[in-house]
N, C-alpha and C positions, 0 to 999 in steps of 0.2 A: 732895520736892515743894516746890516755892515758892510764890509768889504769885501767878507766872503761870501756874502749872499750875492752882491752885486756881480762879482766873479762867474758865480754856479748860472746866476739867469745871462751874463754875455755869453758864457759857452753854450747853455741850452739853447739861446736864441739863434747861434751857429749851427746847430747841430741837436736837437732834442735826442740824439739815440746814442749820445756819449756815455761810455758807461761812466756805473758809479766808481767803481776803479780808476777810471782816468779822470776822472773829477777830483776825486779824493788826493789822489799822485800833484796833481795840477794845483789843489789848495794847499798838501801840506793835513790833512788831517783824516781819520779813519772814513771808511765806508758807511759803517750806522750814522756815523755823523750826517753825513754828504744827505743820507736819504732821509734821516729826521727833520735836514734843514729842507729840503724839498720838499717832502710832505708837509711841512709847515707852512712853507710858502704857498700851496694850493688850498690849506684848508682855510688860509686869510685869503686867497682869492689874486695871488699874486701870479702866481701860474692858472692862466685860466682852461688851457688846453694843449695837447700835443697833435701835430697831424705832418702829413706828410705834403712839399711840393709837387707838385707834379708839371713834366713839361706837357699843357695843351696842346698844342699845335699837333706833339705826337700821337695824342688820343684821339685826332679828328677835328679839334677845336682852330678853326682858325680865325676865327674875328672874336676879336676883342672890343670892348666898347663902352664908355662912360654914357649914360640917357641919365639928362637931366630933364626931373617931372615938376611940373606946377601942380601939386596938389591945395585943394583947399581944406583948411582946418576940420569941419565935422564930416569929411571925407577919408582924415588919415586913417583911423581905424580898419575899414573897409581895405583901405589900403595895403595896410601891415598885415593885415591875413591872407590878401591875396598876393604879394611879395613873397613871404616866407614863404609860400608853397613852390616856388619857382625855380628849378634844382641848376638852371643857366646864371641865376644870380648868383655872384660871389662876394655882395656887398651892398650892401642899402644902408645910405648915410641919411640923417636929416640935417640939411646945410641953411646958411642964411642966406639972402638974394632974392633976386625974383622967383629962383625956382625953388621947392619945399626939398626935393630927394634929389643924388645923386645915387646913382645905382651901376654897379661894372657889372658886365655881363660877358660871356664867354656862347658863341653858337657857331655850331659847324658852316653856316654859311650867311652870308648877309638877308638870303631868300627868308630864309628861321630868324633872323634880327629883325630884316618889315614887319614879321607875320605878329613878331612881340611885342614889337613898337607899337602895333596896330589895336592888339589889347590893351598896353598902357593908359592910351590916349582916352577909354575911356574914364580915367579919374583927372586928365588934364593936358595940359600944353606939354611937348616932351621937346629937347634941343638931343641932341647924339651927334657923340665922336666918334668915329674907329678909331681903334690904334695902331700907327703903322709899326711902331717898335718899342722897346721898352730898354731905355737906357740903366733904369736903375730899378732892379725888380723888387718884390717883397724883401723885406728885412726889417732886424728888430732896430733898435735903439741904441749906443755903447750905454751905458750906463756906470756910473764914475762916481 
């Protein structure tokens, strides 16, 4: 990866729906180029997706929330199938500590956060934050 690759993924991680035009204007080299080096960079796995933010709050989402799970080892499995099915998750990490997952979630009201928490608990101990704000939201990397 050069300099100009490192350029193409800071702008896409501003903005994924830059065109190739302003890309290419931006680097200094053609449009075939711009999309060659792009598609190169997804088929090594460096771009792994495009999607769009969206503000929750305005689709009804207003709690926000870190649950951290004690899960136990010949439980993760069971685990990771019944996580991924969970369309309020926006993130299942496996962390160190006492707890096994960290998991952020997004539910229209705290009544729907008990009711999850309450299925959680059958794979373990869960601790949970809300979030009252978010000072610094998603974002990429600068990459240098």
């Amino acid at each position: 990866m050069d300099a100009i690759d490192r350029k193409i993924l800071n702008r896409l991680q501003q903005n994924a729906r830059v065109s190739i035009k302003a890309l290419a204007n931006e680097c200094f080299i053609s449009s075939p180029t711009i999309s060659a080096r792009i598609h190169q960079m997804e088929k090594q796995g460096m771009i792994k997706n495009y999607y769009a933010l969206i503000d929750y709050k305005k689709m009804g989402y207003h709690i926000k929330a870190y649950i951290n799970l004690k899960v136990e080892p010949n439980d993760k499995q069971a685990f990771y199938n019944y996580i991924e099915k969970i369309p309020n998750v926006l993130e299942c990490d496996c962390v160190s500590g006492e707890f096994a997952m960290l998991i952020k979630v997004i539910f229209e009201s705290t009544e729907l956060l008990d009711s999850f928490i309450n299925e959680l608990q059958r794979f373990g101990k869960t601790n949970t934050q809300i979030v009252f704000s978010t000072p610094v939201a998603v974002r990429g990397i600068p990459l240098t």
